[in-house]
N, C-alpha and C positions, 0 to 999 in steps of 0.2 A: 532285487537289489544286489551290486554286487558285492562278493566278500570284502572285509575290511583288513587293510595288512595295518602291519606295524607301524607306527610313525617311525618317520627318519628323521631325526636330530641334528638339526645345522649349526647350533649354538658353540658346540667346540672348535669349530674352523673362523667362530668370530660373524658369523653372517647375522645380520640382525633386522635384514627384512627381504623377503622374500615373496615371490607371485605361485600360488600351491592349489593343488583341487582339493575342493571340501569329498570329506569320506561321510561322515556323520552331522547331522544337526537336529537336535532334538532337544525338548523342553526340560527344561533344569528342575531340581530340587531344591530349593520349594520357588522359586523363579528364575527367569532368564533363559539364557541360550545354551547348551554345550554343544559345542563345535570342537572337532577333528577332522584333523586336514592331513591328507598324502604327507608331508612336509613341515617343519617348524622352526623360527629362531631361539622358539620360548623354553627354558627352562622352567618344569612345573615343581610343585612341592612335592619331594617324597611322602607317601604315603606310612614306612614304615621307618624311618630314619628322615624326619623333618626338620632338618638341621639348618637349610637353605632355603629360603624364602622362592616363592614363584616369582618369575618374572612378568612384569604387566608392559601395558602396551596397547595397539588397535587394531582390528580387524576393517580392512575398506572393501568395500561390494559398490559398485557402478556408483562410485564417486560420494556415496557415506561414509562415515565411521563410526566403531562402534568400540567402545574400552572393554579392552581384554581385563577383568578387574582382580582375577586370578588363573593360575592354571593349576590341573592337577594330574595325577596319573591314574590311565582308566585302563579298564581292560575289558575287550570286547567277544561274548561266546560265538563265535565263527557259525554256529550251526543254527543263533536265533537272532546274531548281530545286536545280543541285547549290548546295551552300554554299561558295565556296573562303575563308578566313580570312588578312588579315595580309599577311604576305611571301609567299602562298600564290597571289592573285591573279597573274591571268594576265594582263589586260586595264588599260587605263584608263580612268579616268572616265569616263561619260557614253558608254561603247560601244554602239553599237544592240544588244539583248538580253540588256542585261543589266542589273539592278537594283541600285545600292547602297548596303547597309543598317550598321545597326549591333548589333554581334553582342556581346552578354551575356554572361561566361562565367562559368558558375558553377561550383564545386569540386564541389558535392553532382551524383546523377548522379537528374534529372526528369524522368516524361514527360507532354507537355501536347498537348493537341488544338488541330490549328488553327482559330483565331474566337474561344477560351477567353480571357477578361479576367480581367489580373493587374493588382497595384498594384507599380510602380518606385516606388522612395522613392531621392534622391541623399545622399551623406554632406554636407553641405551645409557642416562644416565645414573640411571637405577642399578640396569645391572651390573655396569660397569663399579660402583662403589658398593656391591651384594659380592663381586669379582674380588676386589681390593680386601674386602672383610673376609672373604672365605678362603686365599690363600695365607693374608697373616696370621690364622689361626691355625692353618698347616707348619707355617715357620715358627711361632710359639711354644705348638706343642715339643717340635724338634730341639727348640731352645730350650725349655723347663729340662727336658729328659740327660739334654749336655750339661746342665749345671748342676743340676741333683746326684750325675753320673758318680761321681769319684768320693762325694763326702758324705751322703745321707744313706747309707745302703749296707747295712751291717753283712750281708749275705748275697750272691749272687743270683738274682730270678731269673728265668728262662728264658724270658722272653726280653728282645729287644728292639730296636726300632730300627728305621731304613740306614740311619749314620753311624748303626752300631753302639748304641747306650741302651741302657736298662731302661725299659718301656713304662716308663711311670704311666704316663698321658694315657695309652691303653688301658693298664689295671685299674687305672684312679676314676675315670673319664665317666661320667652317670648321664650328662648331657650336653649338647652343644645347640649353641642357637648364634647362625653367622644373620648380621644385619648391616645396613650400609656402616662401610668404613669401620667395622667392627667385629670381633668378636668374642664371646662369652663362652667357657668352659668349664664346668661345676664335677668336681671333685671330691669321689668322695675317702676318709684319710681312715678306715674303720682296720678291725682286726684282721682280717684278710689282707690285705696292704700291710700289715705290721707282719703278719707270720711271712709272709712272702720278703720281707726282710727291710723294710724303709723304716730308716727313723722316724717314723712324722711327727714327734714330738719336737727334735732338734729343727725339724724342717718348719713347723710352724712358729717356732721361737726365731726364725730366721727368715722371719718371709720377705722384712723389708731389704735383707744382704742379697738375700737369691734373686726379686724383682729387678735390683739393679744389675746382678751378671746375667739374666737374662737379658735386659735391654740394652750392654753392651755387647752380646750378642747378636742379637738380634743388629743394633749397626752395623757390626763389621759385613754380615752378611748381605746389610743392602744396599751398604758404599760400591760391594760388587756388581751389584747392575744385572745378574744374571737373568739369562731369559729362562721363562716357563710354558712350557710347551706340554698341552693336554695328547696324549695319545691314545688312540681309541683302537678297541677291536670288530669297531664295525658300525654300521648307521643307524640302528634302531635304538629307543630308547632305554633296550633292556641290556642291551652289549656292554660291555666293563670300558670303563674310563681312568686312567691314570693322569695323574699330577706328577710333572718330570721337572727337576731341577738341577743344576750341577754348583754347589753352594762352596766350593771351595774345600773341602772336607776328604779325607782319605776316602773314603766312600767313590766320589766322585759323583757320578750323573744317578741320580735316587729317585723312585716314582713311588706315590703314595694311589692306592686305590680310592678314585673320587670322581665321583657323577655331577660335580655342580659345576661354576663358570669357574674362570679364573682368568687373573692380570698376564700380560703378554710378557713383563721384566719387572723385576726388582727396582729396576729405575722409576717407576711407577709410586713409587713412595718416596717422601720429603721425610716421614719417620715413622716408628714402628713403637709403639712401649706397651709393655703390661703393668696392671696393676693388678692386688689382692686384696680381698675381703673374705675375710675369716668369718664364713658364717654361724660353726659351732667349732666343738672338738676335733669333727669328724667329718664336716662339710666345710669344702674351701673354694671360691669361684674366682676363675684370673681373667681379666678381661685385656682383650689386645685392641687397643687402638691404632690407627691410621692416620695419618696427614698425609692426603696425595699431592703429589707433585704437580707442579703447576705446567 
């Protein structure tokens, strides 16, 4: 058999179906197909930061199809071509011998020869609205951190963010879960957050003031229409991906480290809000809604 390289990632240039050689096809746990392929449109689930949903889709072989019903990230031991999938992985990125790809799963159960050319097609209006959810929660986070800037911060923390405000969204941030046209970010407001200098008492007595100057915010930024532009350091699925925007802001053109899909412009949205739910004292979740543009 021959070695297996890397998958190469087509999803950031927007390609969303593609004709590729199968590398691997082998019987799933506890059924179906995993398939990797030389090539990919699909966006799979992180394995250790599953923040972004996989993208789904179909696999065609000589005029079948078969539903991609998720994907995930595998990595493969070069010296036994085993496949290990997911939480399964033994190793980390970029380990000498070892290859990592992005693994297919299909429900139905296929077998395909290695070099054999298939056509992926991506659900496109899937991941286009997983696209729309995952950078307004890029823009959120930027927006919480601008408004919290100048009035909840008894002290100055270290750390700040791409447009230059005190990094709440970082310190606070316990989880993210982006889903179509949305997303979710849970928070948490504990003693470490208070020594590092936030009021979160004044902030949680304030949450319906600050909701609303985020979400004017958040308009003025997307009357501008700016495009966003993924830049990558290279084709495989382990290379670092950046989120590039120029938001109008002293800063200017600001890139956020981020491996998932994302919207082509700001004009892509009809409107943008967050809301809060105050789950304790010390747990706070802000959810960014979407209305895309028609």
């Amino acid at each position: 058999m021959t070695s297996i390289c890397p998958t190469v990632v087509v999803f950031p240039q927007k390609q969303v179906q593609i004709n590729t050689s199968v590398q691997l096809c082998v019987s799933a746990v506890p059924s179906g197909t995993w398939l990797v392929t030389e090539q990919t449109p699909f966006h799979p689930v992180s394995h250790i930061w599953p923040d972004h949903p996989a993208d789904r889709g179909t696999v065609t072989v000589n005029g079948c199809h078969y539903d991609v019903i998720t994907c995930q990230v595998g990595a493969v031991e070069l010296a036994t071509n085993q496949l290990f999938v997911g939480q399964d992985i033994p190793v980390k990125r970029d380990t000498e011998g070892w290859a990592f790809v992005v693994v297919h799963c299909l429900a139905d159960v296929i077998e395909l020869e290695q070099a054999c050319v298939v056509e992926l097609t991506v659900d496109t209006d899937y991941q286009q609205a997983l696209s729309r959810g995952h950078s307004a929660g890029h823009l959120s986070s930027l927006a919480i951190n601008k408004v919290l800037h100048h009035d909840f911060w008894r002290k100055e923390p270290t750390r700040c963010d791409e447009l230059g405000y005190f990094d709440f969204h970082s310190y606070a941030q316990t989880k993210s879960i982006v889903s179509p046209d949305c997303s979710t970010d849970t928070y948490r407001l504990g003693k470490t957050l208070r020594k590092r200098g936030l009021n979160s008492a004044d902030f949680v007595s304030q949450l319906d003031e600050v909701a609303e100057k985020i979400n004017q915010q958040l308009e003025l930024w997307r009357v501008k229409g700016a495009d966003v532009v993924m830049r990558k350091e290279g084709e495989a699925l382990t290379d670092s991906r950046y989120w590039q925007c120029d938001l109008g802001e002293e800063a200017g053109l600001i890139e956020i480290p981020c491996g998932g899909t994302h919207i082509n412009s700001l004009s892509e949205y009809a409107q943008l809000t967050v809301s809060f739910e105050l789950v304790s004292d010390q747990e706070l979740v802000m959810v960014t809604s979407v209305v895309p543009a028609k």
